[in-house]
C-alpha positions in Angstrom: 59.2 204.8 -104.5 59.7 204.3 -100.7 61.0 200.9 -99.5 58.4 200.3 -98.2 56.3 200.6 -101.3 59.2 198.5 -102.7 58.8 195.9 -100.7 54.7 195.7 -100.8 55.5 195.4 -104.6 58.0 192.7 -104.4 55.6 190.6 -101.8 52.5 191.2 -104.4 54.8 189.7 -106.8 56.3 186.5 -104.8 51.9 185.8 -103.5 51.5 186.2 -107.6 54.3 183.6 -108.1 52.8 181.4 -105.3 49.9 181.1 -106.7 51.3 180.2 -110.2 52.9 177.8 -108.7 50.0 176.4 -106.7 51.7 176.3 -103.3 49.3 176.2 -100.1 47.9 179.8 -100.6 45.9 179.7 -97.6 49.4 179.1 -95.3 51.4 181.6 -97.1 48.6 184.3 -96.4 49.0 183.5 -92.9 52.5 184.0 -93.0 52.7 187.1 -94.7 49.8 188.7 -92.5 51.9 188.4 -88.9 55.0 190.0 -91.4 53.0 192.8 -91.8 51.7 192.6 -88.8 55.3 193.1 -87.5 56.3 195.6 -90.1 53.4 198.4 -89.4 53.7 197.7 -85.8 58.0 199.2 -86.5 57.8 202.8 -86.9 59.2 203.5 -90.9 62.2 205.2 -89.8 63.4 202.0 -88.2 63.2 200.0 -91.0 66.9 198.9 -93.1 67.8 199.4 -96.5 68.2 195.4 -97.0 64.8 194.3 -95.2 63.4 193.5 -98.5 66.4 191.2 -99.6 66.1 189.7 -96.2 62.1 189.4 -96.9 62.9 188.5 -100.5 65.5 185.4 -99.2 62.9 184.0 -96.6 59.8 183.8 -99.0 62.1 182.3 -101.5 63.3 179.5 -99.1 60.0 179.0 -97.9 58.6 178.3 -101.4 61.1 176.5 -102.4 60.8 174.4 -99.5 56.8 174.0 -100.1 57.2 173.6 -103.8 60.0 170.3 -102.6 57.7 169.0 -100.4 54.8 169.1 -102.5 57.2 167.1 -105.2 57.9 165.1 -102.9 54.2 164.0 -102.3 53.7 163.9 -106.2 56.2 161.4 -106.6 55.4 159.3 -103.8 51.9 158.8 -105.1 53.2 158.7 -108.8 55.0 155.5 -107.6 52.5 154.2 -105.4 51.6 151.2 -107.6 47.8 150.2 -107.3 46.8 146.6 -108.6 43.4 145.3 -108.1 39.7 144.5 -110.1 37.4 147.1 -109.0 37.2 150.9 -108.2 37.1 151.7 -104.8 33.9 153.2 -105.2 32.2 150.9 -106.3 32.3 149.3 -103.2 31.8 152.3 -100.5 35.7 152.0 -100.1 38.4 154.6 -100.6 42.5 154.9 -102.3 43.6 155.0 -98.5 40.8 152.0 -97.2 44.2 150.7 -95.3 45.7 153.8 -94.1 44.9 152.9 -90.2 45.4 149.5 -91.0 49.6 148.1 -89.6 51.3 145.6 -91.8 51.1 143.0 -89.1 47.5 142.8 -88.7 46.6 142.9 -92.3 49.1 139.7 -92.9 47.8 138.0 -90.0 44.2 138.5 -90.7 44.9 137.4 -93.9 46.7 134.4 -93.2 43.3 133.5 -90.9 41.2 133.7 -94.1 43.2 131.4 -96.2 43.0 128.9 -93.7 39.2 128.8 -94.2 36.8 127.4 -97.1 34.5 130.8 -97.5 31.0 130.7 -98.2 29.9 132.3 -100.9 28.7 135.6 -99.2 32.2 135.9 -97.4 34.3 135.2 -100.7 32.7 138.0 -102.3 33.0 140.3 -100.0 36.7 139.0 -99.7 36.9 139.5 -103.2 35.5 142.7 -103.4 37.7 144.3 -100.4 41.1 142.6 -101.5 41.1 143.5 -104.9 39.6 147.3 -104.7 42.3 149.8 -106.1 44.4 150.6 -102.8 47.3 152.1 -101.7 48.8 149.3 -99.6 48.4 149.0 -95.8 51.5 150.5 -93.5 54.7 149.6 -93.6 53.7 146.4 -96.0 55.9 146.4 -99.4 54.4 146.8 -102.3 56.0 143.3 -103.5 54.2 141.9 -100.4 51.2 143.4 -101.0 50.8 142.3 -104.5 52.0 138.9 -103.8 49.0 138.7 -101.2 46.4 139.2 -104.0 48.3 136.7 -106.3 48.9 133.9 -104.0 45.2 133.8 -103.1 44.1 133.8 -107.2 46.5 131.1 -107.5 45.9 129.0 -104.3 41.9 129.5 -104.7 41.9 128.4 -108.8 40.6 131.6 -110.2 41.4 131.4 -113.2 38.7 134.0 -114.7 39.9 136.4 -112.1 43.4 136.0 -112.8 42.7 136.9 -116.6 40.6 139.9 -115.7 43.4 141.1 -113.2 46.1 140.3 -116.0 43.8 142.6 -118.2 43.1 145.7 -115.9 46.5 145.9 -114.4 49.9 146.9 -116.1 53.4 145.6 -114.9 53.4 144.3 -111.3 55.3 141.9 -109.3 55.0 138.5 -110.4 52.8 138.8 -113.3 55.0 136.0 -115.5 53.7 134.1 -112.4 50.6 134.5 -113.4 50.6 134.0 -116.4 52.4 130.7 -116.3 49.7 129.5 -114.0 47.2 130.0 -116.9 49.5 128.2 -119.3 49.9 125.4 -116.7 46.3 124.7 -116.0 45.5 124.3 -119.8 48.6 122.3 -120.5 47.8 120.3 -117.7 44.1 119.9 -119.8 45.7 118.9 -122.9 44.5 122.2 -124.1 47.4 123.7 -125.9 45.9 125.8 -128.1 44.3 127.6 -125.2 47.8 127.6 -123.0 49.2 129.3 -126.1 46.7 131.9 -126.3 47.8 132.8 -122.6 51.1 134.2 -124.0 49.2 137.5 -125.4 49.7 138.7 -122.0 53.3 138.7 -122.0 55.3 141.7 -122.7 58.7 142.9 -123.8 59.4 143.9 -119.8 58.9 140.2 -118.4 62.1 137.9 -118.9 61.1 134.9 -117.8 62.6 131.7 -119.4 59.9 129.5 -118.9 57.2 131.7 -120.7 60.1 132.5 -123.2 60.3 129.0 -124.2 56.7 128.1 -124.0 56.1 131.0 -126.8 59.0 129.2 -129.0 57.0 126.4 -128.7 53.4 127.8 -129.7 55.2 129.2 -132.4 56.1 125.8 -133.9 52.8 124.8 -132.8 51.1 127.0 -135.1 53.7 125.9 -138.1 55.2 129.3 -137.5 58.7 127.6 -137.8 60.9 130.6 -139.3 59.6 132.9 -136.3 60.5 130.1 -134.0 63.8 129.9 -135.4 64.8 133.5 -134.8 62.9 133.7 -131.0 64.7 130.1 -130.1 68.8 132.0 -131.0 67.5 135.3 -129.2 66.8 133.4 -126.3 70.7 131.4 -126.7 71.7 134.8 -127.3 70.7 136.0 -124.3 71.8 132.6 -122.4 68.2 131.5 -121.1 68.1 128.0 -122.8 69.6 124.8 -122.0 70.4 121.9 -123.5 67.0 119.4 -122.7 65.3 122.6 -124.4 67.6 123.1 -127.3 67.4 119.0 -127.6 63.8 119.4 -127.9 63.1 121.9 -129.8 65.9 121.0 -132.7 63.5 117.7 -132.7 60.7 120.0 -133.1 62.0 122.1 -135.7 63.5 119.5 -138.1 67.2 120.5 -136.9 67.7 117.1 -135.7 66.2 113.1 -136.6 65.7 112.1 -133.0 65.9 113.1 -129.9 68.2 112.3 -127.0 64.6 110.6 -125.1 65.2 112.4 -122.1 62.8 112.7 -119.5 61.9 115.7 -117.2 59.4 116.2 -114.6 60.8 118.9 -112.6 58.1 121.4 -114.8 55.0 120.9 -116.0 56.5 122.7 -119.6 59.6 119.8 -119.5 57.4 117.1 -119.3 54.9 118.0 -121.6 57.9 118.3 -124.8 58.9 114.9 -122.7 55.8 113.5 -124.0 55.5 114.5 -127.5 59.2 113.8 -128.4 59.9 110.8 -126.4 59.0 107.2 -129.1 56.6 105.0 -127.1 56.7 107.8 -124.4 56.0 105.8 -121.0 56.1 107.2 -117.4 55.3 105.8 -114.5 54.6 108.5 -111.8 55.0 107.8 -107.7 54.1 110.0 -104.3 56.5 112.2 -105.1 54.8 113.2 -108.6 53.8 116.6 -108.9 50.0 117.3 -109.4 50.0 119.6 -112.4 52.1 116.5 -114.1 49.1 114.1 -112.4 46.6 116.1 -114.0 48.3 115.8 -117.6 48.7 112.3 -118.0 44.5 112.2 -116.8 43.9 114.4 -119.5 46.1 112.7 -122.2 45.2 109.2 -121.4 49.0 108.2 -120.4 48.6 105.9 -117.7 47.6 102.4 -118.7 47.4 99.4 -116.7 47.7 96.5 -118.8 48.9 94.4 -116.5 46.7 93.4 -113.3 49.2 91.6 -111.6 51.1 94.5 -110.8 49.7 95.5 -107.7 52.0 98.1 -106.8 51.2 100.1 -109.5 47.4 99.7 -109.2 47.5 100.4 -105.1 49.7 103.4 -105.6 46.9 104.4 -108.4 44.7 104.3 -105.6 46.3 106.5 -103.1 46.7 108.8 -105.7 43.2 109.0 -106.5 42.6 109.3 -102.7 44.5 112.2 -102.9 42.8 113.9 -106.3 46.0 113.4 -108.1 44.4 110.7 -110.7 41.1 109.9 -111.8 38.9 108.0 -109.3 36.8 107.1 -112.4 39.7 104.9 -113.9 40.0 102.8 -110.5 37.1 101.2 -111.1 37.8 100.8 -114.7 40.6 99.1 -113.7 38.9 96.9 -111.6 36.9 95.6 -114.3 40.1 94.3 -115.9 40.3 91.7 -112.8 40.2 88.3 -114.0 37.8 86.1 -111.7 36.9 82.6 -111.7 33.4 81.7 -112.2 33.3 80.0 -108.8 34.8 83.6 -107.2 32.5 85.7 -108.3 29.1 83.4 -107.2 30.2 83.0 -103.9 31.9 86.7 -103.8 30.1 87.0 -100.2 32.4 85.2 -98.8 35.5 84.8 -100.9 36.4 87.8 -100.7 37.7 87.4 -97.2 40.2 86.1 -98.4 41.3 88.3 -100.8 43.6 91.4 -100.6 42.3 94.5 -100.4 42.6 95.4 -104.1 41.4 92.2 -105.3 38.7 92.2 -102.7 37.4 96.0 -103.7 37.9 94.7 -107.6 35.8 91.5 -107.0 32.9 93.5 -104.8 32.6 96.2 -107.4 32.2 93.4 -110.4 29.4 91.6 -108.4 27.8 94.8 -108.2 27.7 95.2 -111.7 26.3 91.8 -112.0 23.2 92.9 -109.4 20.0 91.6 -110.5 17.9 93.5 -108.4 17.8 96.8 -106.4 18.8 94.9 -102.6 22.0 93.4 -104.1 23.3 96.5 -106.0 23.0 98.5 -102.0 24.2 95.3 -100.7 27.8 95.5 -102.5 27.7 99.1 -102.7 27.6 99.1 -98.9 29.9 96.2 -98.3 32.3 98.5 -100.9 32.0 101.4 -99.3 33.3 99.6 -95.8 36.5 97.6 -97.6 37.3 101.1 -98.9 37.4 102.1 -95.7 39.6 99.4 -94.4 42.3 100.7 -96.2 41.5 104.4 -96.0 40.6 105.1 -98.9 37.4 106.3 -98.9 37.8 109.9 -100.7 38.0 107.5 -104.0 34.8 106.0 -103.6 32.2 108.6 -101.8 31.5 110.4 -104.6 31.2 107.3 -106.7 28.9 105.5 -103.8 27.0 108.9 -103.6 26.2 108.9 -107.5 25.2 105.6 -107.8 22.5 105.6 -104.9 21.4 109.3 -106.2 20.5 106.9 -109.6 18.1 104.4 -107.8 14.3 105.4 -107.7 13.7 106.4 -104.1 10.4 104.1 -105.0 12.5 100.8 -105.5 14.8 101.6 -102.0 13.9 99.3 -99.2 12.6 100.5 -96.3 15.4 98.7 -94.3 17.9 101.2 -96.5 16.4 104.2 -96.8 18.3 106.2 -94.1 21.4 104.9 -94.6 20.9 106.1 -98.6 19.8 109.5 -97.5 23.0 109.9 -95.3 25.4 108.8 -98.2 24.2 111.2 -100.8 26.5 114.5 -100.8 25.5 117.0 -102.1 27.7 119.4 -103.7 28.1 122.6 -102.9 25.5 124.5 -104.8 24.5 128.1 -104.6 20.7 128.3 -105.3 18.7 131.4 -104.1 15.0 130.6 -105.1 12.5 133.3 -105.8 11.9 135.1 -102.5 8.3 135.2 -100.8 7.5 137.9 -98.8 5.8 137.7 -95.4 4.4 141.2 -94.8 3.4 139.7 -91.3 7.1 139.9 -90.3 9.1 142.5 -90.8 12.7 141.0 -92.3 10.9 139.1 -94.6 8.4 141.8 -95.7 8.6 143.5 -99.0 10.2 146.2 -97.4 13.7 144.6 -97.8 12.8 145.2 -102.0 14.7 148.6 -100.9 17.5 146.5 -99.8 17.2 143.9 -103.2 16.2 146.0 -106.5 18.6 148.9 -107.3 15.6 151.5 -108.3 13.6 151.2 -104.9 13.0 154.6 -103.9 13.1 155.6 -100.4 10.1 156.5 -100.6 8.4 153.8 -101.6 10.7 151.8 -98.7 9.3 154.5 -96.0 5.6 153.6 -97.3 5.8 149.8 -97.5 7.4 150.1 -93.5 4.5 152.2 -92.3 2.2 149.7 -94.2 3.9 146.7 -93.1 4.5 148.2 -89.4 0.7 148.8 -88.7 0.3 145.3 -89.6 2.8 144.0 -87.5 1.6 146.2 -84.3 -1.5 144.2 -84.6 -0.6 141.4 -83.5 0.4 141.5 -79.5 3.2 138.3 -79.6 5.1 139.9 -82.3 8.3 139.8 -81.1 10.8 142.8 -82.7 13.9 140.5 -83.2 17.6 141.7 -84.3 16.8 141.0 -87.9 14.0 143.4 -87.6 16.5 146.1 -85.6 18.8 145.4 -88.7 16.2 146.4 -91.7 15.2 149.7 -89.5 18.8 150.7 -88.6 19.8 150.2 -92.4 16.7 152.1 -93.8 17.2 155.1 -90.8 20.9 155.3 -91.8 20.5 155.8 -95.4 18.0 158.3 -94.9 14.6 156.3 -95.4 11.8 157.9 -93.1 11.0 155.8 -90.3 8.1 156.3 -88.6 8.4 157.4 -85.0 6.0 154.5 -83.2 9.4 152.4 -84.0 11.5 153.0 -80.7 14.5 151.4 -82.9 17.1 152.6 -80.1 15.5 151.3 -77.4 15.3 148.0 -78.8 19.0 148.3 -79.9 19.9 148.2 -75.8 19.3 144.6 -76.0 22.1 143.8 -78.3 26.2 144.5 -78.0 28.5 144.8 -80.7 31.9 143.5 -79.7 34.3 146.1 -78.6 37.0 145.8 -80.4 34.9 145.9 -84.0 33.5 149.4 -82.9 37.0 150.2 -82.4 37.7 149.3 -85.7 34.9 151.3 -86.9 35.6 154.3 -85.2 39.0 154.6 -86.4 37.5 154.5 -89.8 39.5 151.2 -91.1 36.9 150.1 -93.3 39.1 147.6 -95.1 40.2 145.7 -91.9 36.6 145.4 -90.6 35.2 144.3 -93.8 38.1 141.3 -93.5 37.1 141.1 -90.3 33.5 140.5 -91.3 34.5 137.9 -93.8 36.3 136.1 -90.8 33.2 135.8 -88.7 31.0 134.7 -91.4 33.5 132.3 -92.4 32.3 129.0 -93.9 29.0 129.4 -92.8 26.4 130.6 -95.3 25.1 134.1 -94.3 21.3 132.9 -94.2 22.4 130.3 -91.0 24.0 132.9 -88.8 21.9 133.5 -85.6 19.9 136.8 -85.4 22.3 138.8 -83.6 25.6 138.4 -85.8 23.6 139.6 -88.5 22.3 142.7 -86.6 25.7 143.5 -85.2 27.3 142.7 -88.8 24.7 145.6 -90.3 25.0 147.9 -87.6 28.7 147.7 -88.1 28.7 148.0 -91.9 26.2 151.1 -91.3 28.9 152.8 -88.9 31.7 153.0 -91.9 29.0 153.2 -94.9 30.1 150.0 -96.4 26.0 150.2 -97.6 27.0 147.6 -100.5 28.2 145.0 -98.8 25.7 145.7 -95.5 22.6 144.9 -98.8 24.5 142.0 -99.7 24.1 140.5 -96.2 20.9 141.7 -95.8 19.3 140.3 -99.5 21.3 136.6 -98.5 20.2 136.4 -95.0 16.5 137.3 -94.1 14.1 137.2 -96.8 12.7 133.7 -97.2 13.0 132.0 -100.7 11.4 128.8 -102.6 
């Protein structure tokens, strides 16, 4: 065998390896064919005896070297941690959707949107784009990034998300966060049974004291006192109790007569085994009282006030309740408790000048429950409404006001008060879509946008009910082609729906401009940034009240990255007309 035969066979053999091996086949070809190259263009008599061990040590660095870096890669994406609700699919969105997108802007923009109360439309395509499976955005940790997603379940009260994400995602930063949030809100009920049930999602990897202790508890809870036993000296053993717990839970398991009668409030878990070991358990709470603790004492009927003389209490009740921490609804029960002469309360109109602000609200609201007749019940309620205000208080009492007037028969208002009524009903917010009408007479209200609506529309049927619609429409000479009409067209061009040529869709487009900085966006492909970015503009507003051409550009810019979902969401909220 001649070397050079030798070394054909040893380079047949190191491609056969590569191969095996799968190594970039294609770039090792190339490689090999300007070696070749080289070698036939070297007379044979020229070549050495060790050219093969030289060939032999260059492929084998070379592979080597591929075979690291293609480790390398595997490892990097084997850590890569992805937490989220949704495939990325599912929403036209891909594993890298913030791969163009720098840590700075995504924290900024996302800072932005927290600031803002979302419609309904925006929050779920927030939703949707902040909790599809992701590799995080550039140089943004991974704590960061995850921390992002919880702080927003947690600061937005979404509780049946948080359980879902709890469900679908393994460990991750700051789940024990989570899941004390869940155990929080339903102790803060009075729902321990439910709080307990939250523990199911804690595993042997979190340590976290608080949840540690909390599952001692559920245990004696459920009369599971020998289980408790051996959990409560684990958790000594390992130097994570303290001495209000172990107080507390000796009470609890029959270790001890009586408690020490300690207090805490610095946690909502503390003051909870505060309340059901402490005899003739009393607490008086202050400005500096923490909601969740608020929210407990509402729900287990703690705070009395059996006393009306002690105005300090009842006024600070009242701030409180101004600021959602207590019930509004015991205010005015309170109230009630207000003793009045009989003298008082007739000539209430004007005695209560002279009152205090507490006593002057308390005396008001009685007379109004005295009313005989429709005009004195607005009468007080009004005259309430303003001595709440006089002390600026009026988040306690607008709701109230609002329900009450929302009872009286719009037939028995006087005409003298039937604006002022309308104006003082709120209306929650409510998300209602009514049964759509379509108006084949104009186009983005025309059953064409059932392509956009009901998932088994066929583009065909779409391209027929447009040539139908559009020959009705070119009838009449004042139609006016507006930006929600350019939107339907553009969407149905894009995804492939046959448009027929009469429609001069681009020429029309001339009249409207995207801003520049979202076609940037688009063209750089960072489909997760501009969807945020979308959210942003829409904002508080609900899509169906945005002017004609933030809707076209919104469309045309979802159609540039084919975020086609979200582009039908918009779409199906906005322009068809519903009753």
């Amino acid at each position: 065998m001649t070397l050079l035969n030798s070394s054909k066979v040893v380079l047949f053999l190191i491609l056969f390896l590569a191969s095996v091996l799968n190594v970039q086949a294609e770039e090792e070809v190339d490689i090999w064919k300007k070696n070749n190259q080289i070698q036939q263009n070297k007379p044979i008599g020229e070549k050495k005896l060790d050219d093969s061990n030289v060939y032999k040590a260059n492929i084998k660095k070379n592979l080597n070297q591929k075979v690291q870096i293609q480790e390398e890669k595997f490892e990097k994406f084997e850590q890569a941690k992805l937490y989220g609700l949704y495939d990325p699919g599912e929403n036209d969105f891909t594993i890298n959707m913030w791969g163009n997108t720098g840590a700075e802007e995504f924290t900024n923009i996302i800072k932005r949107i927290n600031k803002l109360d979302l419609s309904r439309s925006a929050e779920e395509i927030f939703i949707k784009t902040i909790f599809s499976n992701s590799y995080k955005p550039e140089k943004l940790s991974e704590e960061m990034f995850a921390n992002i997603k919880i702080n927003w379940l947690i600061d937005n009260n979404k509780e049946n998300l948080i359980e879902e994400f709890l469900k679908l995602n393994g460990e991750f930063v700051s789940k024990g966060r989570l899941i004390q949030y869940l155990v929080d809100r339903n102790i803060a009920k009075a729902n321990i049974t439910d709080a307990c049930k939250k523990i199911s999602f804690i595993d042997v990897k979190i340590k976290d004291p608080y949840l540690e202790k909390f599952k001692i508890y559920c245990l004696v809870f459920a009369n599971k006192r020998n289980e408790a036993q051996l959990q409560y000296d684990l958790l000594r053993e390992q130097k994570l109790s303290n001495e209000f717990f172990d107080d507390k839970i000796n009470y609890l398991l029959g270790l001890k007569e009586k408690d020490s009668g300690k207090v805490l409030d610095n946690n909502l878990l503390n003051f909870y085994l505060s309340s059901i070991t402490v005899e003739n358990f009393n607490y008086e709470p202050n400005d500096k009282t923490k909601k969740p603790i608020w929210d407990y004492l509402n729900a287990s009927k703690l705070i009395k006030v059996e006393n009306t003389e002690d105005v300090k209490k009842i006024t600070d009740l009242e701030k409180a309740a101004n600021e959602n921490k207590f019930d509004k609804n015991q205010i005015f029960e309170i109230y009630k408790q207000f003793k009045f002469e009989l003298n008082t309360l007739i000539t209430a109109n004007s005695s209560y000048r002279s009152l205090s602000g507490l006593e002057s609200r308390a005396l008001i609201y009685q007379k109004y429950l005295l009313a005989e007749n429709t005009t004195s019940q607005l009468s007080y309620l009004f005259l309430l409404k303003d001595l709440f205000k006089k002390d600026k208080l009026s988040n306690v009492y607008s709701k109230f006001l609002s329900d009450k007037l929302e009872n009286i028969k719009a037939k028995d208002i006087p005409e003298k008060y039937k604006e002022t009524v309308a104006k003082n009903i709120v209306k929650e917010k409510e998300y209602q879509e009514g049964k759509i009408k379509f108006n084949d007479k104009i186009l983005h209200r025309s059953k064409v946008l059932k392509y956009f609506i009901e998932d088994d529309y066929s583009k065909s049927k779409a391209a027929k009910d447009l040539k139908v619609v559009y020959k009705k429409i070119r009838k009449n000479k004042n139609y006016f082609f507006s930006a929600k009409d350019l939107a339907v067209v553009e969407s149905l061009k894009k995804d492939g729906v046959k448009v027929t040529e009469d429609i001069n869709f681009k020429k029309f487009a001339e009249r409207y401009s995207v801003p520049k900085n979202l076609v940037d966006l688009a063209n750089k492909n960072q489909k997760g940034y501009l969807a945020l970015k979308i959210v942003e503009i829409i904002g508080e507003d609900d899509v169906k009240n945005l002017d004609s051409e933030t809707i076209y550009f919104i469309t045309n810019l979802l159609n540039q990255v084919n975020l086609s979902q979200f582009r039908n969401t918009i779409i199906a909220s906005a322009l068809p007309l519903r009753v």
